[in-house]
N, C-alpha and C positions, 0 to 999 in steps of 0.2 A: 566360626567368627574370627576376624582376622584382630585377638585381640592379644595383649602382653601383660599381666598383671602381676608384681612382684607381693609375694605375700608372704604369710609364713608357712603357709600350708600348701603352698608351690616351690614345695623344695627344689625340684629340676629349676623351674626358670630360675630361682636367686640362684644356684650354681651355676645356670647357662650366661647369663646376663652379668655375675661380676667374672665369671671367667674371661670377659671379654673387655672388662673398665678395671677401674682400681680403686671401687669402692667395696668395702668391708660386706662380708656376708651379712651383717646387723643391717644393711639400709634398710629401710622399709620407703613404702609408698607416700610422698607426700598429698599430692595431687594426683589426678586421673581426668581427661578428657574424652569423649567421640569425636574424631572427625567424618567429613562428611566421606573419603574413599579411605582410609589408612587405619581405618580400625580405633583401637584406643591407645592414646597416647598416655606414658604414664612418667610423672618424676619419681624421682627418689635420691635418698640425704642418706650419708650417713649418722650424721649428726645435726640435725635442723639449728638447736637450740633456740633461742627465741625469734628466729627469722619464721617467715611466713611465707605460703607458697599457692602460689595460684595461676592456674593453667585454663588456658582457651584455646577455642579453636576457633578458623576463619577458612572462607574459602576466597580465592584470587585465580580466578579466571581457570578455572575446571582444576586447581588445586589446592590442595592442603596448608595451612598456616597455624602452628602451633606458638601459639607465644606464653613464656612463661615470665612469672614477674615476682620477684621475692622483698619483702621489707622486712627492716626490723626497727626497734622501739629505740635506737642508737645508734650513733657510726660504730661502725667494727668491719673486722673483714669480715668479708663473706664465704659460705661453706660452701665445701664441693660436693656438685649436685649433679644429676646425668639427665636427661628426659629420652625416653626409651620407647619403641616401636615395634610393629613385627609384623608382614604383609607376606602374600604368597610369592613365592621364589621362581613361579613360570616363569623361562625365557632370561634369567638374569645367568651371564656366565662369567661376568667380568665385571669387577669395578673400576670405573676410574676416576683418578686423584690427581690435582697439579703436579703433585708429590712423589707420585710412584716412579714417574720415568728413570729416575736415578737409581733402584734397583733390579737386581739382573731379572728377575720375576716381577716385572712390570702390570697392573692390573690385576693380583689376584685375587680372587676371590677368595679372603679367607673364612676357614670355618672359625665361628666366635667359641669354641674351646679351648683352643689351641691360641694357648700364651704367647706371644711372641713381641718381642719391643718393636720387631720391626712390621709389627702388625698396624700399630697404631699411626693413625691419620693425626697429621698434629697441625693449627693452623696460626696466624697471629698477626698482628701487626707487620713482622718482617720477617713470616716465614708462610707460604703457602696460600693458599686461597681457599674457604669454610665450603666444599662442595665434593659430592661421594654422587657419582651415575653409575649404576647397574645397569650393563649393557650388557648384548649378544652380538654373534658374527654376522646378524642380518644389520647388524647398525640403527636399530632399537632399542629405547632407552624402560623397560620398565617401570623402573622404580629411581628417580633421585634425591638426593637430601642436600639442602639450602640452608648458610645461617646466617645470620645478622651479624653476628659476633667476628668483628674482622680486627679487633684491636688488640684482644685479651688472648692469651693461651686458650686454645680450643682441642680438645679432643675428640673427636668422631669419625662415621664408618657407618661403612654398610658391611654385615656379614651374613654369612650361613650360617644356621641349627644343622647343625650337620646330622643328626637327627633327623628331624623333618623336609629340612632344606627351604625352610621360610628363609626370608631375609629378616635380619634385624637389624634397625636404624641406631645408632645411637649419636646424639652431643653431653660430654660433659665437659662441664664448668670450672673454672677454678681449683683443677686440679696444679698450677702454681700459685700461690697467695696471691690473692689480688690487692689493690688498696683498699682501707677502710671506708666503709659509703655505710647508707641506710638503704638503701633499693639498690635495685638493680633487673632487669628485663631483655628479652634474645627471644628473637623469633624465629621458626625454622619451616623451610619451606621443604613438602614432602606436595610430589610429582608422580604420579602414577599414569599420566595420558600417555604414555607409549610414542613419543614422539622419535625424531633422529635423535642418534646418538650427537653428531656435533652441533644442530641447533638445540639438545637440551643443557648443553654444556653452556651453550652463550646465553640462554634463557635465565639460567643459575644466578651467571654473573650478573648480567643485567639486574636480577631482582635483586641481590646485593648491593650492589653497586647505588641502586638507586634508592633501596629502604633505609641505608644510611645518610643518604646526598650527598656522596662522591662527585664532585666534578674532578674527571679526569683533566690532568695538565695537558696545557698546549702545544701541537705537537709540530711545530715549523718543517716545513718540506726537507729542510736540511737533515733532518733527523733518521730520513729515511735513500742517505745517500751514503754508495757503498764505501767503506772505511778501512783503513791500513792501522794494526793495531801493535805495540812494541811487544806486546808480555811473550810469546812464546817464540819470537823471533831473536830477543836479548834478555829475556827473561831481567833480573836487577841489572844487569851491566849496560847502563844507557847513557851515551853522550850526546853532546849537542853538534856537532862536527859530523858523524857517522850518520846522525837523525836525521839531519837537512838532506845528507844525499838518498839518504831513503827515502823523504818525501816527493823530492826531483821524479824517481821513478814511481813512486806510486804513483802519479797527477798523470804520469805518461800513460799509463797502465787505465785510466779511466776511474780510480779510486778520488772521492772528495773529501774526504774526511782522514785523518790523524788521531792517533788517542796514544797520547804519553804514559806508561802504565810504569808499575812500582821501580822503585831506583833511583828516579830523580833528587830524592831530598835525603841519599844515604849514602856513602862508600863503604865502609866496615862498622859492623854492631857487634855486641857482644852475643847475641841473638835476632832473630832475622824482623823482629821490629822493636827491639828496646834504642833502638836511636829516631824512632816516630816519633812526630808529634807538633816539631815546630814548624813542618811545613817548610823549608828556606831552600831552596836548591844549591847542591855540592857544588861547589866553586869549582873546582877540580872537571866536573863534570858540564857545570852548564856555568860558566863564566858571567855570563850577561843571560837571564831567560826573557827579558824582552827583546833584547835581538833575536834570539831562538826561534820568539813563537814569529816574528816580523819574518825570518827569512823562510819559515813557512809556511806564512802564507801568503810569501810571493811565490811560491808554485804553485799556489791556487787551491793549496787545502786548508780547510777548516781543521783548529786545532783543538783538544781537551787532556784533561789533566787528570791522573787517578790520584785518588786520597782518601786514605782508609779512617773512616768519620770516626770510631770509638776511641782510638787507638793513642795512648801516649805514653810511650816507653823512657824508663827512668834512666836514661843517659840524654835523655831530652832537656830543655831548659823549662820545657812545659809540664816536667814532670813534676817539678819545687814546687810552679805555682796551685799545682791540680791533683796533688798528691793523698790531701785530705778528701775530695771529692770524685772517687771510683767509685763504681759497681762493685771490682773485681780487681786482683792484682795475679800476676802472673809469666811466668817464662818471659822476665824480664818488663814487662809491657804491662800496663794497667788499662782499664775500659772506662771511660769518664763517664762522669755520673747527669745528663742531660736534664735533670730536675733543677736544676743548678740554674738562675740565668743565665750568669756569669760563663759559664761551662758552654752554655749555647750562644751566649754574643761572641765567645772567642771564636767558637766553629765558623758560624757565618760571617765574620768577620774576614777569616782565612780565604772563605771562597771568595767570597767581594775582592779579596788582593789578587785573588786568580785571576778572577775574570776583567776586573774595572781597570786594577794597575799594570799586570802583564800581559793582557790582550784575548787568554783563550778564552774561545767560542763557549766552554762546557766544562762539565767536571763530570767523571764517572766515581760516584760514592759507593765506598766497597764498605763490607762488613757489617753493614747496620742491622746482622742479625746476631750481633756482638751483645747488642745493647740488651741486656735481661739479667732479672734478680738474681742473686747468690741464693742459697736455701734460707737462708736467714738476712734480712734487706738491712742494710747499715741503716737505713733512715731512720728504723721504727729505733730505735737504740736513742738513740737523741729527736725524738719528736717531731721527725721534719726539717731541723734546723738550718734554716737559709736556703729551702728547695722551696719553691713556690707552686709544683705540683707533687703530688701526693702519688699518682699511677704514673709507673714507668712508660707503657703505650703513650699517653698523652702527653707526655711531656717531649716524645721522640716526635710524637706527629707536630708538636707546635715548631721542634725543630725545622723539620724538612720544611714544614709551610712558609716559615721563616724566609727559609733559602732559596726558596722559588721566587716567592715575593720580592725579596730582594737582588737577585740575580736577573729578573726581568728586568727590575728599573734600569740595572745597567747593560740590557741585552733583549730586549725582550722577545727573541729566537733562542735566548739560550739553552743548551743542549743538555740534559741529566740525563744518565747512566742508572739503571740498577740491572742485576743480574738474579737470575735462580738461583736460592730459593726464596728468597725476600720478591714477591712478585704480587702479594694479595692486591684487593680490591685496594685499600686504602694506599698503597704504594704508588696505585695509578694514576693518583693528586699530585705527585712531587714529579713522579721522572714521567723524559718522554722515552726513553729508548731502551727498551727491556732484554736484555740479552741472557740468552741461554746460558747456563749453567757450566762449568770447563768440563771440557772432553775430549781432550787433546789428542787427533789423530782416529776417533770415535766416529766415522759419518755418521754411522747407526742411531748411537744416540741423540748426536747433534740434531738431525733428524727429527725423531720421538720430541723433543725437548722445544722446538722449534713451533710442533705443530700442537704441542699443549698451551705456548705462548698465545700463538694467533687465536688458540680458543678463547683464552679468557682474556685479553687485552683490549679489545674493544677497537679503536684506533689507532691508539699507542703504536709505535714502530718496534715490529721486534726483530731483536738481533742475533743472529748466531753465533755460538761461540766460535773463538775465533779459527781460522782453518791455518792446520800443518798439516805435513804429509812429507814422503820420502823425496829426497834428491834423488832417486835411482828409479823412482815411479816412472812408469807410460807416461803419455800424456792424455791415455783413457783413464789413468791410475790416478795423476793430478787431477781429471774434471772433477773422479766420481765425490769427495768432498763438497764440490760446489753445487752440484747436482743435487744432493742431501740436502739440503739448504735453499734449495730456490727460491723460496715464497717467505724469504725474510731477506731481511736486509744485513748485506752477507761482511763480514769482516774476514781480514788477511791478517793473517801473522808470519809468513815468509821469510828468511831476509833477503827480498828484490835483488840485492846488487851478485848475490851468489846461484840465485834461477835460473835453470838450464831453460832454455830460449826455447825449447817447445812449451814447458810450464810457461814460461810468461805468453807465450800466444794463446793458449788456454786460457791464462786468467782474462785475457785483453780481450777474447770472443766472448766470452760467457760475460765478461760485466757490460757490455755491449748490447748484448742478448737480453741480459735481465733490464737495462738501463730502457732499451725499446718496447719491453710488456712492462713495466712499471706499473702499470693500472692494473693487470689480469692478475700479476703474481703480488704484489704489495697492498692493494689499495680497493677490489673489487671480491665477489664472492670467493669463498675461502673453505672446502671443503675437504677435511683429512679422511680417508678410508681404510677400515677395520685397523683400531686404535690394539686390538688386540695382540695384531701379528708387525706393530710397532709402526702403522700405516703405511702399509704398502703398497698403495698410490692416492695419490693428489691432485687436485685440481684448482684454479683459480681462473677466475671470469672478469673481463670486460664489457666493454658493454658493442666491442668489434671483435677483442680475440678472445679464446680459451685455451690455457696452457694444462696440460695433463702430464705428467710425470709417472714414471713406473718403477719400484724399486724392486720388484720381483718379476722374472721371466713366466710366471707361471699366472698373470692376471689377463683378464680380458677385459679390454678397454671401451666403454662406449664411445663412441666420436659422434658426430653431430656436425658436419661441415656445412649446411644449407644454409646457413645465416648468416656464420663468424669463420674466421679460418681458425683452426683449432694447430697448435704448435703440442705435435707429441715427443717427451722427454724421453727415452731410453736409459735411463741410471742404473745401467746393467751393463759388464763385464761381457755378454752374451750379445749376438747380434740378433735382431727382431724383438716384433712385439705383437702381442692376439688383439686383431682389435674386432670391435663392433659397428659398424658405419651405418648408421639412418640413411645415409643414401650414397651413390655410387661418387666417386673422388678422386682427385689427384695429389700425389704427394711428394712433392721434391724433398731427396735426401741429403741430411748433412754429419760432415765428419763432425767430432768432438771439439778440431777447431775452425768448424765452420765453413768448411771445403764442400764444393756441392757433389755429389756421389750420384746423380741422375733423379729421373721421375718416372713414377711408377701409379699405375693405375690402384685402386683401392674399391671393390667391389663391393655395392651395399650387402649388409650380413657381415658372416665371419670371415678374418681370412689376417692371415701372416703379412706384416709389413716389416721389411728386411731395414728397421733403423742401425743404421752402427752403434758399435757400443758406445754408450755415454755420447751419442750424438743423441741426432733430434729427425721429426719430419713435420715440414710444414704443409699444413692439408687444407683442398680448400674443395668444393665440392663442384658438380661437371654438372652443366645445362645443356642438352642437346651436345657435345661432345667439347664445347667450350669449358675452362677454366673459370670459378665463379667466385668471387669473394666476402 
């Protein structure tokens, strides 16, 4: 029986089970469930104390639903609690996490023994997304686990008994102090239909997404146009004279969009953000920022502004007034305390100057996974005093709602910025443009990171982090970054005026390229393949074309050219690619920057199509000996 029961007289499970949390070998059972495919669900406390605990189960559409709900006789905080599980480990070889791509052992599968920090799946308000899928290389999902809990510190996982090689599910709770409440309830969705690995991933979300009623923010077409970004181009060293002409050439280049990133509001700190905070831009550097943002967007790009939201460093003038009201103080720089309202009308008030007074388009809001308790919360020391929420989460979330709310009125396509790893469910309310996590010089990862976004993002525009690469590269060597990237919406960080002119033909064909499949690659079915081997290959659908990508020489590609013309990617250093064609085709060749290289016949079944490296072929399939589309 597929069942998990902590007792005392199951010495192995309480060894197996806290070796894998970080509650006390004392917890015991508070609760215990059946559900209807997952066996028995069980909680367990370390310490109850007069909290109460009561576990159910439900079923939603051929799955499992555990919800557990605890009160007590008072407000107080609440104890850290785990609710625990244990199913047969057929066919699981791989976990996957929003979370993992960032290290080098992406997807493991660990055994729940084996201690590890970086074992642990951590989710929260601005940091990750509450979902763990047990997959394999056939791209089968076993076994997933679902939570509700997208506000609070979450910790969970799917592992191995490495022993038996079940899986064991876990969430616990309030392994940070939470606020003080009398209740509290989370429910978790456990999936065993075996479905695809990446519609069980959007499945997750979706149930998330909508058990809490999330409406994702609105996401203006602009949002999902290709962007010229400063950070890795000038890293802080940013003026308004050198910017204007980089935007000259980006607009030329086919890029819509600008994002002004750190530097603007600093020349020298004593540390690289104790002079944060007031938001004003360096005289020195931007003289006038309404003229700035005016002369760029007469070349025709949309503009945005970065601004690191916790952050107020005491050589600031904002540091006097907000000095009593941090989280945290630190290397110079303090994290403001957003229970505050005061602390929050200043915030929003800043972007309102952004956008209403000096013109840009967006903000891209960095660090909001800044915002979290010390081990000990100043608040509780003085009672609350002058904070009018109580939970850190809540008080972030009324923030950012704040700031959407109010940055529509005066824009109402305005453009919001978040990056990995602040990407949960709840994040999906504030920003429209979700951008991969930095990886600078990384396709591989950019990549991975890209194709975790488009999982769980719903509509939302997701972004790539931004693309450098060598001045001494090919101009196979300059695509393959972009190539990595295709099915987001791609950002530059170059600096244009210094690009050897085969690099800029490259960028100017491919954003060309991407600007014409807009629908297949951005906006239409969205399929990443074996998530394992870091997906390597991709597909995206229209409802005319299919674009297919290949990051390994060693795949075989199905093609399908009788309906749609199918455009195959080569993101390979290697020339050709193995395909599979449903029916016999033609295929005209293109260099990487878009030179045509002839047309070659494409035999239904297997067979070697000679793409250049980091070029493409467009295929379309043959009726009586005619080309068909």
């Amino acid at each position: 029986m597929n069942r998990f029961v902590i007792a005392a007289a199951a010495s192995f499970a309480i060894a197996s089970v806290m070796a894998a949390t970080d509650m006390a070998e004392t917890a015991r059972t508070v609760a215990t469930v059946e559900t209807a495919f997952s066996g028995t669900a069980v909680a367990a406390c370390d310490d109850p104390g007069e909290w109460k605990f009561d576990l159910r189960a439900s079923v939603d559409g051929g799955r499992d639903v555990v919800t557990v709900r605890i009160s007590a006789p008072r407000e107080m905080q609440p104890p850290k609690f785990g609710v625990l599980f244990r199913v047969p480990g057929a066919g699981v070889q791989n976990v996957w996490t929003s979370g993992s791509d960032a290290r080098n052992d992406a997807h493991h599968l660990w055994p729940q023994l084996w201690w590890r920090w970086d074992s642990q799946y951590i989710s929260g308000l601005a940091r990750d997304t509450p979902i763990a899928v047990g997959f394999n290389s056939s791209e089968k999902s076993p076994v997933a686990l679902a939570c509700t809990e997208a506000m609070e510190h979450l910790v969970f996982g799917l592992y191995a008994d490495d022993r038996t090689c079940e899986i064991v599910g876990r969430c616990e709770f309030f392994r940070r102090p939470g606020a003080p409440r009398r209740e509290y309830s989370a429910s978790i969705l456990l999936d065993r239909r075996g479905l695809g690995f990446a519609d069980t991933v959007r499945d997750c979300t979706r149930w998330v997404t909508e058990r809490n009623g999330f409406r994702p923010a609105h996401v203006p077409e602009s949002a999902r146009d290709p962007v010229y970004s400063t950070w890795y181009a000038f890293l802080q060293d940013v003026k308004a004279e050198t910017l204007e002409k980089e935007a000259a050439l980006a607009a030329s280049m086919g890029m819509k969009t600008m994002i002004l990133d750190d530097g603007w509001q600093k020349v020298e700190s004593r540390t690289f953000y104790s002079a944060t905070g007031d938001w004003m831009p360096v005289a020195s550097r931007f003289p006038d920022i309404k003229a700035h943002v005016a002369a760029v967007h007469k070349t025709g790009l949309k503009y945005m502004l970065w601004l690191g939201v916790p952050l107020v460093g005491d050589e600031s003038k904002a540091y006097a007034r907000f000095k009593d009201k941090l989280l945290s103080k630190g290397d110079g720089s303090g994290i403001l305390d957003p229970r505050f309202p005061d602390v929050r009308e200043y915030l929003v008030s800043t972007y309102e100057r952004v956008v209403g007074e000096w013109g840009f388009d967006g903000v891209k809001l960095d660090f909001i996974d800044r915002f979290k308790l010390p081990e000990n919360d100043p608040a509780a020391k003085d009672g609350y005093a002058g904070r009018d929420f109580r939970s850190l989460p809540e008080a972030v979330d009324r923030l950012l709602k704040d700031v959407v709310s109010r940055l529509r009125k005066l824009n109402p396509n305005v453009m919001i910025e978040f990056r990995q790893h602040y990407i949960g469910p709840a994040v999906l309310q504030y920003g429209n443009m979700m951008r991969a996590s930095d990886c600078p010089a990384d396709p591989c990862a950019n990549r991975r990171r890209v194709c975790d976004l488009r999982l769980t993002s719903g509509e939302t525009a997701v972004h790539s982090d931004m693309l450098v690469w060598s001045k001494d590269e090919t101009p196979e060597g300059a695509a393959l970054p972009i190539l990595n990237v295709l099915f987001s919406t791609i950002q530059y960080s170059m600096v244009l005026a210094e690009l050897p002119k085969a690099h800029a033909d490259v960028i100017r064909h491919w954003l060309a390229f991407s600007q014409a499949r807009r629908e297949a690659l951005l906006k239409g079915r969205f399929v990443p393949h074996h998530a394992e081997n870091g997906y390597t290959w991709v597909e995206g659908e229209s409802k005319t074309e299919r674009v297919v990508a290949t990051y390994s020489d060693a795949n075989v590609l199905p093609v399908d050219a009788s309906s749609k013309t199918v455009f195959l990617v080569n993101a390979n250093m290697t020339e050709g690619a193995v395909v599979d064609s449903a029916v016999p085709a033609k295929a005209e060749l293109f260099s990487t920057r878009g030179e045509s290289r002839g047309v070659v016949d494409v035999p239904a079944g297997l067979s070697r199509v000679k793409v250049p490296p980091c070029g493409y072929a467009r295929i379309v399939g043959v009726d009586a000996g005619r080309g068909k589309r």
